[in-house]
C-alpha positions, 0 to 999 in steps of 0.5 A: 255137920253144919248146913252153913253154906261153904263160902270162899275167896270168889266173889259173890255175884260172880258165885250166881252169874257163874252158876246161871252161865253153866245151867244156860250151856246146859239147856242150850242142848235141851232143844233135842229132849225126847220127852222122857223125864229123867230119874235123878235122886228119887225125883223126875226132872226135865228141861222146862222143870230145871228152868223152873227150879233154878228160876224159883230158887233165885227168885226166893232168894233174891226175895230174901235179900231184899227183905232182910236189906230193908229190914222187913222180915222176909215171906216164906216161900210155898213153892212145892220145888223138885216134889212136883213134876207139872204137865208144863214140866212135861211139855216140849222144850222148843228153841223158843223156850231156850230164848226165854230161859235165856232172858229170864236167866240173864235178867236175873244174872244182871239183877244178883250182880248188880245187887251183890256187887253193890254191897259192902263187905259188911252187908254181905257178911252180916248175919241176922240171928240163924239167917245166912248172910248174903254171902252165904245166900249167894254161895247156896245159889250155886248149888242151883245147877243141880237141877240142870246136872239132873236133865245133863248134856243131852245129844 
């Protein structure tokens, strides 16, 4: 079994921008979080938590996309991920943190499709060594929405 990410006929940015939409929908329920964090495969999640990891998890790979365009090698990252839960994990999930997920989400929504639509097939089908293609990158992304199937719809 490979660990390659699958890919398919749908367009990269499309992959990314699709995927932030669902979490979004998601934490648009949120605002209603009693405050229990949720048991999902062994680890605890909440709404401030999945905002987190999907944002880290773009952010690290955007990162990455970026080095490896430039032909710089990339920085590896130290987030601790889905190990930790912070106390600001714990926190309430307000409307006014939906509005700032939204804007970080949507910002980094319009940074992956600006970037991966920009990019020529080629580009986004080269692999440099055991690296995955930005394609391949793009693809992984959308198993982002992990994290918000972990804390669901919630009434």
């Amino acid at each position: 079994m490979s660990d390659l990410p699958e890919t398919d006929d749908r367009v990269p940015a499309e992959v990314v921008t699709g995927m932030i939409t669902q979490v979004l929908d998601l934490a648009s329920t949120w605002t209603g979080w009693d405050g229990r964090p949720l048991l999902t495969d062994d680890r605890e999640y909440t709404p401030h938590k999945a905002i987190r990891r999907v944002t880290d998890h773009l952010i690290d790979h955007l990162a990455e996309i970026e080095a490896r365009l430039a032909g710089v090698p990339t920085i590896p990252d130290h987030w601790h991920a889905s190990a930790i839960t912070t106390a600001a994990d714990l926190a309430p999930f307000s409307s006014e943190d939906l509005d700032e997920a939204r804007s970080r989400l949507t910002r980094l929504a319009q940074v992956f499709q600006l970037r991966l639509t920009g990019l020529p097939a080629a580009d986004l089908d080269r692999r440099d060594g055991d690296a995955w293609s930005v394609r391949q990158i793009a693809f992984h992304l959308e198993s982002s929405l992990y994290y918000a199937t972990a804390v669901g719809r919630l009434p």
